[in-house]
N, CA and C atoms of all chains as a GROMACS GRO file, in nm:
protein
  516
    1UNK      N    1  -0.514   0.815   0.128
    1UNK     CA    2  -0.609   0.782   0.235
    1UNK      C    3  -0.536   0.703   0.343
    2UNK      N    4  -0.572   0.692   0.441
    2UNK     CA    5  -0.487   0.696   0.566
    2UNK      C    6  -0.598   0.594   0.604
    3UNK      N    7  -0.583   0.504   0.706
    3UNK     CA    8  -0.629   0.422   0.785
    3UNK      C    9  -0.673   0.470   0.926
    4UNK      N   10  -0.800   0.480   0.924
    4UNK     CA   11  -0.894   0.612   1.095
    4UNK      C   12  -0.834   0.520   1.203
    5UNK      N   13  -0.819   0.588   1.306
    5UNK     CA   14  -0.815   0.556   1.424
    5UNK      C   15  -0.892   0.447   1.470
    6UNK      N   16  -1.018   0.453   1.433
    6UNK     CA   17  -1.157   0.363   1.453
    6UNK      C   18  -1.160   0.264   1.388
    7UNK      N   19  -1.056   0.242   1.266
    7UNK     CA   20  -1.062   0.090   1.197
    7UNK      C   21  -0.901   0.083   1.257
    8UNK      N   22  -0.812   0.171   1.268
    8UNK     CA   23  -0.686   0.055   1.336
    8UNK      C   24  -0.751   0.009   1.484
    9UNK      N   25  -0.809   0.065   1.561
    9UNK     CA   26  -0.879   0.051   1.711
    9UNK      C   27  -0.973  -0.027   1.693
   10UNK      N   28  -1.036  -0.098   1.608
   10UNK     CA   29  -1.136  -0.185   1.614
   10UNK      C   30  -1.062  -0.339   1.664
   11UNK      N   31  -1.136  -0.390   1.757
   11UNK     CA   32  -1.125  -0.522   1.850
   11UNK      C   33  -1.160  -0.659   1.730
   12UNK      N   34  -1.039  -0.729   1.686
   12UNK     CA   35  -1.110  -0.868   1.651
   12UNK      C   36  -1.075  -0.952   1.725
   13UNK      N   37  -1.086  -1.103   1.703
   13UNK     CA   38  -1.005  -1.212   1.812
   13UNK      C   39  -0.988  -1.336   1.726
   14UNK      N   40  -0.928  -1.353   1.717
   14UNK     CA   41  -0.783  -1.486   1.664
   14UNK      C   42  -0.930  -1.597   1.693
   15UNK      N   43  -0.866  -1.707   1.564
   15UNK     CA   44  -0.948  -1.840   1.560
   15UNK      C   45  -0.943  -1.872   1.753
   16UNK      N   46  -0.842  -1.826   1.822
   16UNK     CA   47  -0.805  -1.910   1.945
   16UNK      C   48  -0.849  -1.836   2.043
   17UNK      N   49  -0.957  -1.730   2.009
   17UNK     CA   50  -1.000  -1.634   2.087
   17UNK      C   51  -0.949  -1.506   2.144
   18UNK      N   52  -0.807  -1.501   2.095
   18UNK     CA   53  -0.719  -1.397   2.149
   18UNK      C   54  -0.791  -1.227   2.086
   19UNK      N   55  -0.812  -1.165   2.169
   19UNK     CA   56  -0.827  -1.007   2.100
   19UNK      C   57  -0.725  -0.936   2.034
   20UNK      N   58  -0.727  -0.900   1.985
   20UNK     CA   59  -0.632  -0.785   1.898
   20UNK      C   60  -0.649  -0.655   1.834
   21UNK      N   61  -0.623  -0.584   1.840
   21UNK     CA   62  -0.641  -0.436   1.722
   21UNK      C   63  -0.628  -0.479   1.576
   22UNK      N   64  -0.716  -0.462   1.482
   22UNK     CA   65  -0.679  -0.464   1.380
   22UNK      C   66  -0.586  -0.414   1.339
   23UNK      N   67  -0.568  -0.288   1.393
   23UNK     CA   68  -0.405  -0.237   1.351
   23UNK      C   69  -0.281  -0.314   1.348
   24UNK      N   70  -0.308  -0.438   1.447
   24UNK     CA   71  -0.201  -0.491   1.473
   24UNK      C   72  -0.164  -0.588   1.352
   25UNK      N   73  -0.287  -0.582   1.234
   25UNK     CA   74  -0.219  -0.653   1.158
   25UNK      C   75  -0.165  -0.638   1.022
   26UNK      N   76  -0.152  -0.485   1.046
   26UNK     CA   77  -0.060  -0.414   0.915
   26UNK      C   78   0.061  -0.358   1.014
   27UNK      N   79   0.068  -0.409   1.153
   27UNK     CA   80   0.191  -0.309   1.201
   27UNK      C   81   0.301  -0.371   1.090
   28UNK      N   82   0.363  -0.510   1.088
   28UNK     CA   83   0.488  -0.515   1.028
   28UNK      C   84   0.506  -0.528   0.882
   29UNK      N   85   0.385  -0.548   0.844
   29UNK     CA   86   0.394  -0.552   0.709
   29UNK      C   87   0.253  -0.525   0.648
   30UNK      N   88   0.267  -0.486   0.460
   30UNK     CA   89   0.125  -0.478   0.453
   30UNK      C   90   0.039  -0.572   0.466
   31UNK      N   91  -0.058  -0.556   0.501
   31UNK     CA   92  -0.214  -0.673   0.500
   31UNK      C   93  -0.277  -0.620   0.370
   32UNK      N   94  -0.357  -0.766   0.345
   32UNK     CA   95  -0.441  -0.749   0.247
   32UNK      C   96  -0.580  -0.778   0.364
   33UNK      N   97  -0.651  -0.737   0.327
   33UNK     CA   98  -0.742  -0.702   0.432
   33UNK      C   99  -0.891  -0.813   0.391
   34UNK      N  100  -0.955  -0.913   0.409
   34UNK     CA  101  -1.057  -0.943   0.309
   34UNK      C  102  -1.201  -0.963   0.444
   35UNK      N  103  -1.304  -0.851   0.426
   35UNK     CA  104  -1.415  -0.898   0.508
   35UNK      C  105  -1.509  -0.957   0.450
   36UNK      N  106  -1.514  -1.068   0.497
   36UNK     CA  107  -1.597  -1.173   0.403
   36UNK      C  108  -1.790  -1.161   0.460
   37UNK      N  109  -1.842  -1.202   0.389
   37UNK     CA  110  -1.964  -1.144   0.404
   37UNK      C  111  -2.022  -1.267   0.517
   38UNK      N  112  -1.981  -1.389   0.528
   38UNK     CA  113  -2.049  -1.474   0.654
   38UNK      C  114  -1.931  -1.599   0.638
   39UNK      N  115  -1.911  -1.700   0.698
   39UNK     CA  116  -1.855  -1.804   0.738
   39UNK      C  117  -2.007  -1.883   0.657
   40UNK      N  118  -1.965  -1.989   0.544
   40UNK     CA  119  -2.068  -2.037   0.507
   40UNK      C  120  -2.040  -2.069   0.381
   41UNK      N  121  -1.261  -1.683  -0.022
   41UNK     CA  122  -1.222  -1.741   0.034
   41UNK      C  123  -1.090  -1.807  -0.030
   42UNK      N  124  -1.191  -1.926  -0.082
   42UNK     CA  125  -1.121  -2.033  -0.116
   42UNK      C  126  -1.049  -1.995  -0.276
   43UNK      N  127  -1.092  -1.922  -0.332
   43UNK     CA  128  -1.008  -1.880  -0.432
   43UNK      C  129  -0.895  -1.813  -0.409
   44UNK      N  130  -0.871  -1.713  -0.297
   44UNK     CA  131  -0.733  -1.697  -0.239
   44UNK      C  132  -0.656  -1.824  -0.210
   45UNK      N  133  -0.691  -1.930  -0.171
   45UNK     CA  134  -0.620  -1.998  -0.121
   45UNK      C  135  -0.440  -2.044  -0.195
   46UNK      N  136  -0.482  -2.070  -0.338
   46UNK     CA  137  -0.382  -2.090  -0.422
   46UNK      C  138  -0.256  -1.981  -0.472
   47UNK      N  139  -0.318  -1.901  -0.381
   47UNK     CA  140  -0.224  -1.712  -0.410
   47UNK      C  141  -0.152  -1.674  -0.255
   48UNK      N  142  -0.164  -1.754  -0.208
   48UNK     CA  143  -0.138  -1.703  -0.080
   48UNK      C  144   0.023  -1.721  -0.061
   49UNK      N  145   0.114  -1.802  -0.073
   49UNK     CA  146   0.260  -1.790  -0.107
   49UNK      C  147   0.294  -1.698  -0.148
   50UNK      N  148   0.232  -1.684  -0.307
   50UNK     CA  149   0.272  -1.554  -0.392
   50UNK      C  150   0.252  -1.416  -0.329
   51UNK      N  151   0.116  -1.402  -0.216
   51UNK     CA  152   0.134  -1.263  -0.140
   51UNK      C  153   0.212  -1.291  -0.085
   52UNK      N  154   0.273  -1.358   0.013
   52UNK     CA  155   0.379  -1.375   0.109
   52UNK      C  156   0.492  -1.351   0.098
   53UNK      N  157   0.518  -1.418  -0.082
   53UNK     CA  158   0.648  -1.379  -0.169
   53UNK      C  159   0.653  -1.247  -0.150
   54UNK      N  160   0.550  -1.188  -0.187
   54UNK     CA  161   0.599  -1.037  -0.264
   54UNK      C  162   0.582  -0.956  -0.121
   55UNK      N  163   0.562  -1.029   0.011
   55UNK     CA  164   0.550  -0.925   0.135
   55UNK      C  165   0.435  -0.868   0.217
   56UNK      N  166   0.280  -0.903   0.119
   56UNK     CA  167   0.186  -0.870   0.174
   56UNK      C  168   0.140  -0.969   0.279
   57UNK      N  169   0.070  -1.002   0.391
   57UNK     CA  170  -0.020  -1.092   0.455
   57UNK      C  171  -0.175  -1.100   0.405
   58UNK      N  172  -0.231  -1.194   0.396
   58UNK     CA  173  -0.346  -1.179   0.367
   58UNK      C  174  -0.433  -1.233   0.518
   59UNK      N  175  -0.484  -1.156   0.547
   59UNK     CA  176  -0.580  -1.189   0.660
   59UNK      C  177  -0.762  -1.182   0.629
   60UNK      N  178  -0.824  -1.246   0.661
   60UNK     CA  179  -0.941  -1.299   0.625
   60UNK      C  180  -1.020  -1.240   0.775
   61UNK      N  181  -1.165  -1.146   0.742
   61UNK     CA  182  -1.205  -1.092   0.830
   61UNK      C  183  -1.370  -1.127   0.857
   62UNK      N  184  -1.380  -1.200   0.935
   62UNK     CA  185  -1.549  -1.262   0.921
   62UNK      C  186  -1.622  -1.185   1.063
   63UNK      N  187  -1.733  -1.234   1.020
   63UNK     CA  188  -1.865  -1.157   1.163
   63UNK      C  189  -1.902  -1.300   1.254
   64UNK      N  190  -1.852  -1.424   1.248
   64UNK     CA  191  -1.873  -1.556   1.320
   64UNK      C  192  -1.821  -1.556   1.442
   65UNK      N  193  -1.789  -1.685   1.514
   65UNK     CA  194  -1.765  -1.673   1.596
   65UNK      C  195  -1.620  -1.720   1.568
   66UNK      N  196  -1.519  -1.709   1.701
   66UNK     CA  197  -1.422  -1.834   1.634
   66UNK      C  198  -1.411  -1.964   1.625
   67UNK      N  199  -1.506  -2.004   1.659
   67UNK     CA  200  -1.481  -2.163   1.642
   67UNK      C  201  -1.577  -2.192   1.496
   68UNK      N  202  -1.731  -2.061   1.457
   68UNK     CA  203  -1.723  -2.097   1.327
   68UNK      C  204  -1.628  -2.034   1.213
   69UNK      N  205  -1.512  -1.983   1.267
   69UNK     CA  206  -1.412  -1.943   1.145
   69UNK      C  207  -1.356  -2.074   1.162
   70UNK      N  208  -1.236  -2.107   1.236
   70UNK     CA  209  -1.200  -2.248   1.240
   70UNK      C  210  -1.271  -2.338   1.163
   71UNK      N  211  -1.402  -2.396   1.184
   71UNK     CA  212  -1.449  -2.483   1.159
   71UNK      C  213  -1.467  -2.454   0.978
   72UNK      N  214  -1.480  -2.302   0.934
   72UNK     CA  215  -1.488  -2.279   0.814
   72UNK      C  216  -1.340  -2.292   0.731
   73UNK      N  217  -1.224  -2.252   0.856
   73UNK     CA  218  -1.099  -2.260   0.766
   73UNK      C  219  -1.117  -2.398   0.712
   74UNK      N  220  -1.123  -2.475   0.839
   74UNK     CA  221  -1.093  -2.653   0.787
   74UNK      C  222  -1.214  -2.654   0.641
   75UNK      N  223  -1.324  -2.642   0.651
   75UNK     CA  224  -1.401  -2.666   0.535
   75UNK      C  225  -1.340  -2.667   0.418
   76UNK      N  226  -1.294  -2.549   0.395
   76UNK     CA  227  -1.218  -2.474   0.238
   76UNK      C  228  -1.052  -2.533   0.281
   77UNK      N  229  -1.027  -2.626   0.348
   77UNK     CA  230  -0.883  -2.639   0.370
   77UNK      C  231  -0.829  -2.506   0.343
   78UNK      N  232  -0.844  -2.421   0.424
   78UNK     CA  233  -0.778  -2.267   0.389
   78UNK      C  234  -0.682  -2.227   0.516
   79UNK      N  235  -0.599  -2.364   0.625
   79UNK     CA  236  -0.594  -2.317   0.764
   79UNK      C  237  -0.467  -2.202   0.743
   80UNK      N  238  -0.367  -2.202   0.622
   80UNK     CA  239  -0.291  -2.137   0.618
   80UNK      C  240  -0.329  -1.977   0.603
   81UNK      N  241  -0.467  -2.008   0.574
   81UNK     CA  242  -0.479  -1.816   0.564
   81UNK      C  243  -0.543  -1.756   0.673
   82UNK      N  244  -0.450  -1.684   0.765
   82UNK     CA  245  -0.528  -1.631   0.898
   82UNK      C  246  -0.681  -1.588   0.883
   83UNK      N  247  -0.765  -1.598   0.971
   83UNK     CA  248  -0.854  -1.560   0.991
   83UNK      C  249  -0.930  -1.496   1.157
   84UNK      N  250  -0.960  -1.345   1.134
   84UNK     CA  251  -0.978  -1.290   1.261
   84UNK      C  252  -1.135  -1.302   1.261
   85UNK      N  253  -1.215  -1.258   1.350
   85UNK     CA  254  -1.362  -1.251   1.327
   85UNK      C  255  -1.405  -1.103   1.408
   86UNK      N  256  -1.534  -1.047   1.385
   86UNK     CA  257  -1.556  -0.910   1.416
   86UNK      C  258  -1.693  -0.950   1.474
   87UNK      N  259  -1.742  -0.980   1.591
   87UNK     CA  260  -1.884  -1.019   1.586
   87UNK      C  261  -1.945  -0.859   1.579
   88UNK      N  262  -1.897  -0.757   1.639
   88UNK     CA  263  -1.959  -0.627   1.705
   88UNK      C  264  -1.949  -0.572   1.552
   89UNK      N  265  -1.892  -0.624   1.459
   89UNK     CA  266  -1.891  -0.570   1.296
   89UNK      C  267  -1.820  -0.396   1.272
   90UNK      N  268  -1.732  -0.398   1.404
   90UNK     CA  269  -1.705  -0.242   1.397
   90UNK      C  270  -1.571  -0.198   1.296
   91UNK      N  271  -1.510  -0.302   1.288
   91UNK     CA  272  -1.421  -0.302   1.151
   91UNK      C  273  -1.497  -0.288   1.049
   92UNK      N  274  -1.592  -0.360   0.976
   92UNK     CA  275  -1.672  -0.329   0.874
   92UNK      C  276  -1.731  -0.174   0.881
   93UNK      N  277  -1.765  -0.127   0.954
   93UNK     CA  278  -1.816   0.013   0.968
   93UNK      C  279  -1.716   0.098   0.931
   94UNK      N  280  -1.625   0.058   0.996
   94UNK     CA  281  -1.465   0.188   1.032
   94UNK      C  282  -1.409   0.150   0.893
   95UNK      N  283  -1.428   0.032   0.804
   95UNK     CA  284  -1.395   0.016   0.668
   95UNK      C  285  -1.501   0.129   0.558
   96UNK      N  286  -1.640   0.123   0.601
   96UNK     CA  287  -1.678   0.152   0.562
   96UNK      C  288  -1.790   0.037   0.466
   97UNK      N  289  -1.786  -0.054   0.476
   97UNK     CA  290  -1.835  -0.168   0.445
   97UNK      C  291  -1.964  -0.193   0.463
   98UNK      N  292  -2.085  -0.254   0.331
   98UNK     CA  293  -2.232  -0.215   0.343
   98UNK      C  294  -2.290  -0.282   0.432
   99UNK      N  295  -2.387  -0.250   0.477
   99UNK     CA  296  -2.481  -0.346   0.546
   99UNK      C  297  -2.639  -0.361   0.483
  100UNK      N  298  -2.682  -0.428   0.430
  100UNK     CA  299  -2.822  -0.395   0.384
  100UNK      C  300  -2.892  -0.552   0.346
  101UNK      N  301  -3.037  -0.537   0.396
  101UNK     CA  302  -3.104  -0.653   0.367
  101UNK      C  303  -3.098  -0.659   0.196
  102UNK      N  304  -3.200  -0.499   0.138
  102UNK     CA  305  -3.184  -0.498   0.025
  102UNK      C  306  -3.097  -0.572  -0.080
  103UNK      N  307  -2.972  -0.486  -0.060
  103UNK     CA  308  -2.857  -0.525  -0.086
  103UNK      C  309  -2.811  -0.715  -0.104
  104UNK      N  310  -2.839  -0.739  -0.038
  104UNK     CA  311  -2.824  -0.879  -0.005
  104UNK      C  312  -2.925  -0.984  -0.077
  105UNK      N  313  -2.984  -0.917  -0.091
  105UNK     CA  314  -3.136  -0.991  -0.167
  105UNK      C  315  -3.154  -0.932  -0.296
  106UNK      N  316  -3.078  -0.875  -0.327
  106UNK     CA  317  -3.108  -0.802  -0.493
  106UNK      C  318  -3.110  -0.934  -0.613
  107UNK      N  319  -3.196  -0.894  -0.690
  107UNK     CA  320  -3.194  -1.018  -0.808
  107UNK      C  321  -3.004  -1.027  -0.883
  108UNK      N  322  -2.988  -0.908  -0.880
  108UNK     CA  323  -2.810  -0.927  -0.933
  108UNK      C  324  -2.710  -0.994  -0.859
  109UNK      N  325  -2.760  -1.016  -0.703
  109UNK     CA  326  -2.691  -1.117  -0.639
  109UNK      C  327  -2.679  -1.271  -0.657
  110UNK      N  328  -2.825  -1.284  -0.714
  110UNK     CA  329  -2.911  -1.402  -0.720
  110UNK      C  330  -2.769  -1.516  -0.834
  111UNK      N  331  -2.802  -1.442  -0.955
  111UNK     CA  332  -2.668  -1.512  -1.036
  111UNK      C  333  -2.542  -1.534  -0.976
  112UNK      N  334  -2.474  -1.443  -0.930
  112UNK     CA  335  -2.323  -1.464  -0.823
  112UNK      C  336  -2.363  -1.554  -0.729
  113UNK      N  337  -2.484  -1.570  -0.679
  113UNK     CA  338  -2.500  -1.668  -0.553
  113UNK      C  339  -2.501  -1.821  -0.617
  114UNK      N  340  -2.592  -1.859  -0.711
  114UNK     CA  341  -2.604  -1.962  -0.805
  114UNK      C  342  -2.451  -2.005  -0.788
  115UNK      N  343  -2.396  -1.907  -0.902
  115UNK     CA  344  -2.234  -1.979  -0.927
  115UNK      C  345  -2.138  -1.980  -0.807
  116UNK      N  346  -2.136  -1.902  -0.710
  116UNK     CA  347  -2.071  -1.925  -0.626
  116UNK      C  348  -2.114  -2.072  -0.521
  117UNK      N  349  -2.274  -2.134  -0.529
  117UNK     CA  350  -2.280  -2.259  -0.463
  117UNK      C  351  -2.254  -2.365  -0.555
  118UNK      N  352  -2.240  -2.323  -0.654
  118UNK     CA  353  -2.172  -2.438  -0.757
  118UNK      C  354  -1.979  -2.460  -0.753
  119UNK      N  355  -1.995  -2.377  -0.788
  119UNK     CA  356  -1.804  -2.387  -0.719
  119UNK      C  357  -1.789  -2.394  -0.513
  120UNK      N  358  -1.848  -2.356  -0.486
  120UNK     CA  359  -1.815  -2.417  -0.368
  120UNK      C  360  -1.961  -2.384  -0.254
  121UNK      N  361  -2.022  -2.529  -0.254
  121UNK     CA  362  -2.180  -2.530  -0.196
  121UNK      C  363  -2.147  -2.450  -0.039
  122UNK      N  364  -2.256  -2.410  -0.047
  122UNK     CA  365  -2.272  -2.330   0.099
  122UNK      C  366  -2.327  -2.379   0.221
  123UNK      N  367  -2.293  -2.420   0.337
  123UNK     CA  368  -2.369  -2.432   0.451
  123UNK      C  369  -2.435  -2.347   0.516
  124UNK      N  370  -2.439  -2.397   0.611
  124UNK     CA  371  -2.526  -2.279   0.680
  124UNK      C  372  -2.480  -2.150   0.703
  125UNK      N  373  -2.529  -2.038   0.702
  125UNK     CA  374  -2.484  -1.887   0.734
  125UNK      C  375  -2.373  -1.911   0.868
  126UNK      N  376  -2.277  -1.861   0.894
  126UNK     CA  377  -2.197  -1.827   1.032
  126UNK      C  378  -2.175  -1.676   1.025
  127UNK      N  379  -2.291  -1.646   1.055
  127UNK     CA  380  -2.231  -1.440   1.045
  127UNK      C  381  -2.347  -1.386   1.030
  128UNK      N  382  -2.304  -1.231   1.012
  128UNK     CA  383  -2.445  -1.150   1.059
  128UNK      C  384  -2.439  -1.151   0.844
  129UNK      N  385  -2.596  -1.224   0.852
  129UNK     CA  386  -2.655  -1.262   0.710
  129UNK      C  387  -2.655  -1.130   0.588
  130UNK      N  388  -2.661  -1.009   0.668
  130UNK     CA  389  -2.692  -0.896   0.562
  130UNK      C  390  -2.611  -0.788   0.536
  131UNK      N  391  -2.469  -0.826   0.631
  131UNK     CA  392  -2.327  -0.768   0.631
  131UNK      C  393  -2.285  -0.808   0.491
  132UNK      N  394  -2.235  -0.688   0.401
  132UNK     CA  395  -2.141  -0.712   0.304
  132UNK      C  396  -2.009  -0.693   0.332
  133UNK      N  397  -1.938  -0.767   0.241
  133UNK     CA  398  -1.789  -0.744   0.222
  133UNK      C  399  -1.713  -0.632   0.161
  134UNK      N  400  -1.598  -0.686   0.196
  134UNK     CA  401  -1.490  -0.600   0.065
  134UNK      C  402  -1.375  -0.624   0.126
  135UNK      N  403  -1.275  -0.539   0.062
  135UNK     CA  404  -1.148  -0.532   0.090
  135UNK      C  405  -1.075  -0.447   0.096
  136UNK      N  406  -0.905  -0.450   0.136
  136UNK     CA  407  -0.824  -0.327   0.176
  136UNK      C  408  -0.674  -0.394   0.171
  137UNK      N  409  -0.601  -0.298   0.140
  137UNK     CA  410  -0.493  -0.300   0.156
  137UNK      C  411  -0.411  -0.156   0.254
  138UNK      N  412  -0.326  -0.244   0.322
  138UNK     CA  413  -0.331  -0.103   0.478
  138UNK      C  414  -0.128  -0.151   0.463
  139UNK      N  415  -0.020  -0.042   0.435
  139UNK     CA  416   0.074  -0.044   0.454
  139UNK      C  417   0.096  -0.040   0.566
  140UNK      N  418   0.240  -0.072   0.666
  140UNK     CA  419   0.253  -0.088   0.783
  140UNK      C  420   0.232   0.120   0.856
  141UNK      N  421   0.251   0.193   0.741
  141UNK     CA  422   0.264   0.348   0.787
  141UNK      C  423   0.102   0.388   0.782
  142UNK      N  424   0.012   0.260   0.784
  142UNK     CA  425  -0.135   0.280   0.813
  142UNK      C  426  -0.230   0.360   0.650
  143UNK      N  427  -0.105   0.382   0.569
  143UNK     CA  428  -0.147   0.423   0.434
  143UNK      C  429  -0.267   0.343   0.337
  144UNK      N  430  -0.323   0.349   0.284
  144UNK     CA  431  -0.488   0.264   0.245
  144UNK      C  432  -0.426   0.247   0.112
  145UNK      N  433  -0.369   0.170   0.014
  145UNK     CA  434  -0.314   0.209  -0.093
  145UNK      C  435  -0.461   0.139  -0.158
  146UNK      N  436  -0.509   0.029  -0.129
  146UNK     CA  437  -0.626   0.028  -0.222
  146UNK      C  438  -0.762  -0.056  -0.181
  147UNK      N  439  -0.879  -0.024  -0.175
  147UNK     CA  440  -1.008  -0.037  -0.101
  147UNK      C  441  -1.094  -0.079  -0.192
  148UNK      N  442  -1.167  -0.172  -0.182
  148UNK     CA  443  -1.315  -0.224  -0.252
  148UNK      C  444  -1.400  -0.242  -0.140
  149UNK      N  445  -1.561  -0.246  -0.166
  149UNK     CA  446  -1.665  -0.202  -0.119
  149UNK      C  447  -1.735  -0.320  -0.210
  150UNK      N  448  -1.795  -0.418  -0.099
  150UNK     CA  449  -1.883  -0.495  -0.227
  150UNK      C  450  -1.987  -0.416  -0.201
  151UNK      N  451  -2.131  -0.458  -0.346
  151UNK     CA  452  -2.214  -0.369  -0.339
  151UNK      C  453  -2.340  -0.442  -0.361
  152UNK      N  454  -2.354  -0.574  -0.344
  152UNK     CA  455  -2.379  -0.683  -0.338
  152UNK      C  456  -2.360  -0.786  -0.316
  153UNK      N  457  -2.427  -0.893  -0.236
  153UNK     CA  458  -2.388  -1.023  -0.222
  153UNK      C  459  -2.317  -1.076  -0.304
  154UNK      N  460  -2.163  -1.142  -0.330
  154UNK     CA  461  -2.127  -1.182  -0.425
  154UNK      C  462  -2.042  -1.126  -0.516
  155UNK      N  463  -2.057  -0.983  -0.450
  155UNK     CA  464  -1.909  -0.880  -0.542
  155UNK      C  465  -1.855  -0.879  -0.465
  156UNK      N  466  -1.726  -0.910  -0.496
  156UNK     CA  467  -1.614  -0.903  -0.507
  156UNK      C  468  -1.486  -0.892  -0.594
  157UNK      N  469  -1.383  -0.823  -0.550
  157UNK     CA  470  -1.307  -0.822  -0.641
  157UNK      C  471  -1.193  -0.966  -0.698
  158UNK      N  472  -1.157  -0.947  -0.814
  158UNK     CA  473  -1.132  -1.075  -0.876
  158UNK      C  474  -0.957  -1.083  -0.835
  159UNK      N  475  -0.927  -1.248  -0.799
  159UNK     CA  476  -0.824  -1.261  -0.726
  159UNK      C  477  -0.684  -1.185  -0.838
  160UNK      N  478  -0.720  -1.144  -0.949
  160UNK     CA  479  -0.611  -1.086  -1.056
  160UNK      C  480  -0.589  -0.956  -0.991
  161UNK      N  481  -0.699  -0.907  -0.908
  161UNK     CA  482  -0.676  -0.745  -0.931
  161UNK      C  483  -0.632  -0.710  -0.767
  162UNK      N  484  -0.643  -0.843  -0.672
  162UNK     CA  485  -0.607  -0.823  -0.528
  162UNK      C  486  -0.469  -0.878  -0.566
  163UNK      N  487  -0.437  -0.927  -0.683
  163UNK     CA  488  -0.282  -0.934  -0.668
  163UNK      C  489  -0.208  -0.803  -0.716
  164UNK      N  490  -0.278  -0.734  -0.831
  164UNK     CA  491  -0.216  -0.659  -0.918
  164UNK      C  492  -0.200  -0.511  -0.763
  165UNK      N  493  -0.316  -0.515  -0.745
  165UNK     CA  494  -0.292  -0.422  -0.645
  165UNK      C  495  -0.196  -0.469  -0.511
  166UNK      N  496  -0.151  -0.568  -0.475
  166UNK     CA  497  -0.075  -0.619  -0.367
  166UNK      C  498   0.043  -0.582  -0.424
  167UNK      N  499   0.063  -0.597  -0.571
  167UNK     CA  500   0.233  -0.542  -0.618
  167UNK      C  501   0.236  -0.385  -0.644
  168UNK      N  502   0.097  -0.328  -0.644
  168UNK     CA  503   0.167  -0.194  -0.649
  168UNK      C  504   0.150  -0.194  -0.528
  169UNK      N  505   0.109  -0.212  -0.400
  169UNK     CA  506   0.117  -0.177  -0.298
  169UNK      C  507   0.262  -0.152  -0.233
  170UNK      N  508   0.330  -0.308  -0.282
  170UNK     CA  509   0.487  -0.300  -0.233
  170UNK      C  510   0.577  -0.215  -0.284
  171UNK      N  511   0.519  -0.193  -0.433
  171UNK     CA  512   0.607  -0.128  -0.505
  171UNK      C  513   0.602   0.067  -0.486
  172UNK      N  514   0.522   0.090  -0.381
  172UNK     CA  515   0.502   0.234  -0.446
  172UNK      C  516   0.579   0.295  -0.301
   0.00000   0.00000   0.00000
């Protein structure tokens, strides 16, 4: 299984507000990926 | 969360990053890293929740309110009490592992509030990840 276009292209943004591609955070190495269900 | 916290070298050792993916804002991720003293483990946030979708990741009131959550919720405010919600309340979790060649080597889907997978098996899978 391969990683869609639509989850590397999805927009998050850094504690410091910065945007990013999620992709950008398996470019150099693997990620462990964890979506947590709320801040809480 | 906070049960990664004590594993997080050991992914680093073996090459993986662990990044932490919430629906808050950023200043309530921040304010949540400091809570769990967790500042060493990045944390991005998704308010538009379109990573969770493109993961594939549940969304459901149901879901969220099921009596089988009810026990995981108990023990999880006993090991570490809960404040207030910072996130969209009926978004579930999960997890992934994504090689840099965009390869998925291994995916969980919680299926309820409170599942998740156990920090033994996000390691076991982080070493076959490197290893394969």
């Amino acid at each position: 299984m391969r990683a869609s276009e639509e989850l590397a292209g999805a927009t998050v943004v850094d504690t410091d507000g910065t945007e990013r591609a999620l992709g950008d955070l398996w470019r150099e190495r693997p990620a462990l990926l964890l979506w947590v269900r709320h801040f809480g | 969360m906070a049960e990664l916290r004590p594993h997080v070298d050991e992914l680093r050792t073996l090459g993986v990053e662990p990044w932490v993916i919430g629906s808050g804002t950023p200043a309530e991720a921040r304010d949540f890293q400091q809570h769990i003293h967790a500042e060493s483990i990045p944390v991005v946030v998704d308010q538009a929740l379109a990573s969770y979708r493109a993961a594939g990741m549940k969304r459901s009131v149901f879901r969220t309110l099921h009596p089988k959550s009810w026990a995981r919720g108990i023990k999880a405010m006993i090991a570490h009490p809960q404040r207030r919600t910072a996130g969209d309340p009926w978004q579930l979790g999960g997890a992934m592992i994504v090689r840099p060649d965009g390869d998925v080597r291994w995916r969980y889907v919680s299926d309820a509030a409170g599942d998740h997978p156990a920090i033994a098996t996000l390691l076991d899978e982080a070493r076959k990840a490197v290893a394969a």
